[in-house]
NUKEVEX-166711 format. One line per 2 residues: for each residue z, y, x of C-alpha. Coordinates in steps of 0.1 Angstrom, whole numbers. Layout:
% NUKEVEX-166711
Z Y X; ... .
//
This chain:
% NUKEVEX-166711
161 1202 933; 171 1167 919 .
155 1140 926; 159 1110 897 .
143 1077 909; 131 1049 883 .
124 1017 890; 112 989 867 .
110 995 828; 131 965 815 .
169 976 823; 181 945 820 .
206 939 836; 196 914 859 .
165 937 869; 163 954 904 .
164 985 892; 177 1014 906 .
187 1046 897; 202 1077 920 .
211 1110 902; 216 1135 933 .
227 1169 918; 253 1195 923 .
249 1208 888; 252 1174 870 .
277 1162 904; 268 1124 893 .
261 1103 928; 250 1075 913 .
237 1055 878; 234 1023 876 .
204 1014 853; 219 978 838 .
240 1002 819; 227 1037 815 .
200 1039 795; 184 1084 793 .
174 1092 765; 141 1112 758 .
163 1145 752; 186 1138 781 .
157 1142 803; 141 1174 788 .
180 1188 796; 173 1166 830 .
142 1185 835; 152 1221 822 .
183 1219 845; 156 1213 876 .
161 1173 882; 127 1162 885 .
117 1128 877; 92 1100 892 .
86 1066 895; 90 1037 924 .
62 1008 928; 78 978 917 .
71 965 953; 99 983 963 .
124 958 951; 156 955 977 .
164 918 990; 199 930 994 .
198 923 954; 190 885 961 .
220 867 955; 225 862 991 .
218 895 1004; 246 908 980 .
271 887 993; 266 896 1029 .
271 931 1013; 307 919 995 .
316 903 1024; 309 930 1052 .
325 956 1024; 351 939 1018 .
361 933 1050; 360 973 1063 .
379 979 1035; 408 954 1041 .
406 964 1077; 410 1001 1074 .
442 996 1048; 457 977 1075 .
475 994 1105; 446 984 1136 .
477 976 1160; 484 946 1140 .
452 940 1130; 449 914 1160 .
412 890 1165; 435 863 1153 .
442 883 1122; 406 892 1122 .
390 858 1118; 414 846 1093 .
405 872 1070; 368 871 1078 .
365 826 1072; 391 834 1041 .
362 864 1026; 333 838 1036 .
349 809 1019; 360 826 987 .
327 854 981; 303 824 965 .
327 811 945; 342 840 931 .
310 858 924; 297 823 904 .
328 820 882; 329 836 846 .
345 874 841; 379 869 831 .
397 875 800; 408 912 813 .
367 918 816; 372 920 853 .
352 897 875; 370 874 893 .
359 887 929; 372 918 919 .
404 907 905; 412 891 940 .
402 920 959; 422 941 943 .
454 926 947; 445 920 984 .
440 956 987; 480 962 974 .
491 939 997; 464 959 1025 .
481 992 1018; 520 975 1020 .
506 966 1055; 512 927 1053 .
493 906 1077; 463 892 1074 .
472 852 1062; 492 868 1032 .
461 893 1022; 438 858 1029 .
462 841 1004; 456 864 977 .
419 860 975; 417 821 979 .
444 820 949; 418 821 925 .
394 799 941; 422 772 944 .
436 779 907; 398 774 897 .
399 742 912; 367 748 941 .
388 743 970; 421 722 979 .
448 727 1002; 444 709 1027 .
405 726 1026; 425 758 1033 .
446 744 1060; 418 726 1080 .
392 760 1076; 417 788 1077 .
447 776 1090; 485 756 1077 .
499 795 1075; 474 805 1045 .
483 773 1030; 516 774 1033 .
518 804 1017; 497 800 988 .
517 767 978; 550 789 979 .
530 813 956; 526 787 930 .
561 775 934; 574 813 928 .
549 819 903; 569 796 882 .
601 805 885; 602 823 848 .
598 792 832; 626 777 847 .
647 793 819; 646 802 777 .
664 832 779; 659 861 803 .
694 878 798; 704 897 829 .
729 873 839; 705 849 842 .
675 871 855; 702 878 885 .
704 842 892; 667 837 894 .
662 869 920; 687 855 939 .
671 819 937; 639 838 949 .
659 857 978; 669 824 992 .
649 793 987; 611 810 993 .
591 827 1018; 598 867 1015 .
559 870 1020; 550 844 990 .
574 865 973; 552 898 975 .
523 881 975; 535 875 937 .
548 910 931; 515 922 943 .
498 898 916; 522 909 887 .
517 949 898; 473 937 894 .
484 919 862; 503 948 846 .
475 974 854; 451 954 833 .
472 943 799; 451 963 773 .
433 931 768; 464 915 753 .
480 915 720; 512 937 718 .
539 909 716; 525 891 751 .
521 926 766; 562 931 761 .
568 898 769; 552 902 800 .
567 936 807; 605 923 800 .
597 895 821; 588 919 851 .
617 944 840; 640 917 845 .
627 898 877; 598 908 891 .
609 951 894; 640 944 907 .
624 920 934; 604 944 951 .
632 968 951; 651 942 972 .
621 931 996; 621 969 1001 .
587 974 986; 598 1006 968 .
566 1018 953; 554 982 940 .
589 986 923; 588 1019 909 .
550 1012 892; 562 980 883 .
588 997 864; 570 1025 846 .
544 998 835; 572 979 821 .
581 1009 803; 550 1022 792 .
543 984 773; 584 981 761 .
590 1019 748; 554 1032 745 .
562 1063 728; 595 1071 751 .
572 1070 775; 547 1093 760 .
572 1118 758; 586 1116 790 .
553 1113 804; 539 1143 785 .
565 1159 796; 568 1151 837 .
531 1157 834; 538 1196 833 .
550 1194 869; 516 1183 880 .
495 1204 865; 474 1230 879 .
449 1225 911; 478 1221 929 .
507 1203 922; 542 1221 921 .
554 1197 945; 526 1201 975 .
529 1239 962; 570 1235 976 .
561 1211 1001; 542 1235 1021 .
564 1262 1013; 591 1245 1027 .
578 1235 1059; 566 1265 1065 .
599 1283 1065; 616 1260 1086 .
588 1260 1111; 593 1302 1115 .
629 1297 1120; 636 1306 1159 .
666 1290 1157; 660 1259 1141 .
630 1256 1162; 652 1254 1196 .
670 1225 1182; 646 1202 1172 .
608 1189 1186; 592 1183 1152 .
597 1189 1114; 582 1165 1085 .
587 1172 1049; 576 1148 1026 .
577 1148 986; 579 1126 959 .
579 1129 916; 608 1114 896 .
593 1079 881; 592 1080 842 .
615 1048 842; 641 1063 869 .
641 1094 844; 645 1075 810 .
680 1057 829; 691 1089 841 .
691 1103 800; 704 1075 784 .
732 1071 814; 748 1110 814 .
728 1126 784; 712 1151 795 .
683 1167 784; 654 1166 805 .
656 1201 818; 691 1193 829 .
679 1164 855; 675 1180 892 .
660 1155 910; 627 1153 892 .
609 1164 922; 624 1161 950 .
618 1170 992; 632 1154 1022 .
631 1167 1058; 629 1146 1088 .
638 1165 1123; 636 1152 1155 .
662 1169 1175; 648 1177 1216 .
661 1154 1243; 692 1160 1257 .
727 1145 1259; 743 1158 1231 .
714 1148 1213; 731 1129 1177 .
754 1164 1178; 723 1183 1177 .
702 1165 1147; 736 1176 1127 .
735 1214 1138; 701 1212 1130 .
703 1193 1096; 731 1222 1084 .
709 1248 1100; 679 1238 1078 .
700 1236 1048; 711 1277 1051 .
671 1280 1051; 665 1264 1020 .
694 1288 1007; 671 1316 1019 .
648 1304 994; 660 1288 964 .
692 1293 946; 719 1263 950 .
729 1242 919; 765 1247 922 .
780 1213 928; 754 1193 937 .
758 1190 971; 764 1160 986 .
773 1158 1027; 770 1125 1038 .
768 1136 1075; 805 1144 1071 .
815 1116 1051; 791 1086 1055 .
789 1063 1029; 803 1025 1033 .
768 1012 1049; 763 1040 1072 .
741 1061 1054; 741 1095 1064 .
720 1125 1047; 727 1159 1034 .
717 1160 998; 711 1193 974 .
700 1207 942; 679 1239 943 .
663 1265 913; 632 1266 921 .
619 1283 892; 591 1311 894 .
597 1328 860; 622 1320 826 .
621 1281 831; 642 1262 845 .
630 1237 871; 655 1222 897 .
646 1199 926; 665 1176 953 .
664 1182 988; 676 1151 1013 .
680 1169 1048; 684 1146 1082 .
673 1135 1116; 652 1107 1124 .
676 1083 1138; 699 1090 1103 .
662 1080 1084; 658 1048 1099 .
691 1034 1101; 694 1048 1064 .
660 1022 1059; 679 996 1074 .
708 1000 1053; 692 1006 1018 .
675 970 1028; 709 955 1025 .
722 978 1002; 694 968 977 .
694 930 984; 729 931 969 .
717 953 943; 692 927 932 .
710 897 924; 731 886 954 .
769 895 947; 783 891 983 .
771 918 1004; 778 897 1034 .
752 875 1019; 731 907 1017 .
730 911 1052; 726 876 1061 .
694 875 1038; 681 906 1057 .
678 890 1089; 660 861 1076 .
631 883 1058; 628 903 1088 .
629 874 1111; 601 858 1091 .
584 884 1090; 585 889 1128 .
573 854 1133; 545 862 1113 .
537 891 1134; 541 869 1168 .
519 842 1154; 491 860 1147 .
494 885 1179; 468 879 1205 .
486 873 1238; 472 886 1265 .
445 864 1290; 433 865 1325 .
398 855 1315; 396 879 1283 .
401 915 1292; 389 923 1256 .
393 958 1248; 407 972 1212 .
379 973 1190; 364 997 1165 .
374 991 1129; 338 994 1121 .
327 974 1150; 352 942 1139 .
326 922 1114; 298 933 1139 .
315 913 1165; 324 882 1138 .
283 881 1132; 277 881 1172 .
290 846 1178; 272 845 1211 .
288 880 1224; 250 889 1239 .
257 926 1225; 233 917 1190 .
229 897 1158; 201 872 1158 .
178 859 1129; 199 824 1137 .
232 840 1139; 230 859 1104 .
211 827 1086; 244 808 1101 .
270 834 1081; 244 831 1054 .
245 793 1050; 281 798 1052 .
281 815 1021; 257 795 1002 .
226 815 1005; 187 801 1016 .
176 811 1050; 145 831 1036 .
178 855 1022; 185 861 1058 .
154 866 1074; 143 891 1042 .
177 909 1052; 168 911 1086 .
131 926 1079; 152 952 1058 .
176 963 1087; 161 954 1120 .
146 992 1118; 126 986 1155 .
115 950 1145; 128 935 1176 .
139 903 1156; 177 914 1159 .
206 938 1148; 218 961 1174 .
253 978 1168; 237 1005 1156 .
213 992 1134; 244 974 1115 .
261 1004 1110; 237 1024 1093 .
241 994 1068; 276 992 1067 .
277 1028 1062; 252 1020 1027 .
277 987 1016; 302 1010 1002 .
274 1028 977; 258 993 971 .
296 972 964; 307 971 926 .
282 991 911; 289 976 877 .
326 986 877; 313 1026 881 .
286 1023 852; 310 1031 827 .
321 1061 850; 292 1081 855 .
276 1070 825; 309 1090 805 .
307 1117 832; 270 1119 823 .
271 1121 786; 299 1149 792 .
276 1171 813; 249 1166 790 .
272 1168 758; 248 1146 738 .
258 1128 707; 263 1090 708 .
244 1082 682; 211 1096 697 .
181 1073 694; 170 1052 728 .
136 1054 742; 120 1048 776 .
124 1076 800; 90 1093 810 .
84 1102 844; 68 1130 860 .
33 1119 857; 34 1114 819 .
35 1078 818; 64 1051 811 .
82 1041 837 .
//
């Protein structure tokens, strides 16, 4: 049965109420009072669906809703989440303390300044463009960079406050940021001769990290235009069309590119993309998608194959769905209709050919070999295949590419299939870099390559700078992602966090001591006067539930109204609780 706690009658939002629907009929995890208001007929549904109801004494109020106990909460949250985008190996302590002095600094000030125009809060707003630039694994002064932009735009802090507490690389970046941020207002009319010129300007006067630091700011921007009047919504979306998309194609940030282009489509041609949308939506429907459906398939077949199996050591498949913009070219460029196109999914297999000395001879045995197994299981689209293991093209790419039939019944529905070995993926990575460089503005492909080993040498200086190298006196050992912010607290390394140690980090972000020593009383479950390890994770395992409530009101409060299927126009009224009274 269902529990539904209550807590304090107001609902305002400022109140420390709290509310936890836990139900497998109703599925809702959590409700956040401030905006969910039951009505007196919800709850007799509540009831007659076996949720029952009671009351909590108002002296159960939770400090972490004081202002400082919530941003110990933001920060640890935050933190674990940055840390487990990022890949642990280059998640060095260096990398570590940047991030954790760049979330101290910027927490109080971002959760006192106003909710933007978009409705978001500003905290969240930076958060969620360091999480992009988490999941496109860039290092840690980059992800700092992005959450003390708008604590430096704001006006709270200075540069040369960000060099002196977090360090001249975070500074350094965040000034190129500004400098790139202003690059489209360097000229009146974004024609694609001149939007060439300006990538290019990009490519070689600024830092390639400052660079996707901004991408990673227009991809945040983009997701959140409803706000805007139409005509700054397509100027916007030209403007990234024209720079901003291509950019991130050439910085070899594929998937920033490809969203960046749909969104861009989605604001420019809004009911193209309906239709194409609509229609590209079919592909996907169903519990499982077509493409996982294939996927499987696929790799499946090729692991049963006895012969292909003595060639190689290991098999990936991977899949990916046709962008709406990529499809919209494709149309206008050979007019077709959209049954017509055949790479609107589309498969690629990776094999790892077994160790020998012929080893590059048999990768290509194998890549053929695999092909005559897809044959076994789709029908070729005549002419469509393209070898580039034969014939390479100019870069060095090699693949074998292929159109299949791989329709069940009377439709038609054709995917690509790239076939090759490991070594032909990687140096075809290393190529495309180039390849898309010159794509995206510069015209000498010389030039190209030239501007590829800068990025990558920057970014490999990066990497070295923030790289702990190794000691005699610290034989530190890798550390647990959820063990990281533990460690940060511990300043004294004694193996636990101390009343003085967490009203240090609390002063740090602005809060009263008697916030830290009411947080401690909360956690410290054997009232030893400290946090063991294990006494923080139980709490860091609750931060998650407890971080943005607000931004899931609107959520569960839909998903709630759904399951319930009450009319919106339904009067409100206090919710009574199992004893009879008001709550």
């Amino acid at each position: 049965m269902g529990i539904v706690y209550i807590q304090d009658c107001s609902l305002s939002r400022n109140s420390s109420l709290v509310m936890i629907l836990k139900s497998t009929s109703f599925n809702i995890p959590y409700i956040h009072p401030s905006s969910v208001l039951l009505r007196h007929n919800q709850c007799r549904r509540l009831v007659a669906s076996g949720i029952r109801m009671c009351s909590l004494a108002p002296s159960s109020a939770v400090p972490l809703e004081q202002p400082g106990g919530k941003m110990v909460v933001e920060l640890v949250g935050a933190f674990n989440d940055l840390a487990e985008r990022m890949k642990l190996e280059a998640f060095s302590t260096s990398s570590s303390h940047i991030l954790f002095k760049s979330l101290k600094l910027s927490i109080p000030i971002l959760l006192a300044l106003p909710v933007a125009i978009d409705g978001r809060s500003p905290l969240s707003r930076a958060l969620s463009v360091a999480v992009i630039l988490a999941d496109l694994q860039m290092d840690a002064e980059v992800i700092s960079a992005s959450i003390l932009r708008e604590v430096l735009e704001a006006g709270h802090v200075s540069i040369n406050e960000v060099r002196g507490r977090i360090g001249s690389g975070t500074a350094h970046l965040l000034l190129e940021s500004f400098r790139v941020k202003n690059i489209p207002s360097k000229v009146d009319d974004l024609d694609d001769e001149t939007s060439a010129a300006l990538r290019k300007f990009c490519l070689t006067y600024y830092d390639v990290r400052a660079i996707i630091l901004d991408l990673a700011l227009k991809l945040d921007a983009m997701r959140h235009l409803d706000h805007l009047p139409r005509y700054k919504q397509q100027i916007l979306s030209l403007e990234v069309m024209k720079i901003h998309a291509p950019l991130s194609h050439a910085v070899g940030a594929n998937l920033l590119s490809l969203e960046l282009e749909d969104l861009s489509f989605r604001y420019l041609f809004p009911y193209s993309y309906l239709y194409l949308d609509t229609w590209l939506s079919s592909h996907e429907a169903g519990n499982k998608p077509l493409l996982d459906i294939y996927k499987d398939h696929l790799l499946h077949s090729l692991r049963s194959d006895p012969l292909l199996l003595s060639m190689v050591d290991d098999i990936f498949v991977t899949g990916r769905y046709k962008s709406r913009y990529s499809t919209m070219k494709k149309l206008l460029k050979d007019g077709r209709k959209p049954e017509e196109i055949n790479d609107i999914l589309g498969l690629r297999i990776i094999l790892t050919p077994v160790d020998g000395l012929n080893i590059s001879e048999m990768g290509i045995k194998a890549c053929y070999r695999a092909r005559e197994i897809i044959c076994s299981l789709w029908k070729e689209i005549p002419n469509r295949l393209k070898d580039y293991i034969s014939h390479p093209k100019a870069n060095g790419y090699k693949s074998l590419h292929m159109a299949v039939d791989a329709s069940d019944s009377g439709s038609t529905l054709l995917m690509e299939i790239q076939i090759r070995t490991m070594e032909m993926d990687v140096q075809a990575a290393g190529g495309a870099s180039s390849h898309s460089l010159y794509k995206s503005g510069l015209t000498d492909p010389e030039e190209a390559k030239r501007l590829k080993a800068i990025m990558m040498a920057t970014a490999e200086l990066a990497a070295l700078r923030l790289k702990d190298l190794p000691s005699s006196k610290d034989k530190s050992i890798e550390i647990e992602c959820r063990d990281r912010v533990f460690s940060l607290l511990d300043k004294n390394g004694d193996g636990k966090i101390s009343l003085e140690e967490l009203k240090d980090v609390m002063e740090e972000l602005g809060a009263q001591g008697e916030d830290a020593r009411e947080l401690m009383k909360l956690l410290d479950s054997n009232r030893d006067g400290s946090l063991s390890s294990d006494e923080f994770d139980k709490f860091q395992k609750q931060v998650g539930l407890m971080r943005n409530i607000e931004e899931r009101d609107d959520e569960y409060k839909n998903a709630l109204e759904v399951k319930l299927q009450l009319p919106d126009n339904c009067s409100n009224s206090n919710i009574e609780t199992e004893s009879g009274q008001s709550s």
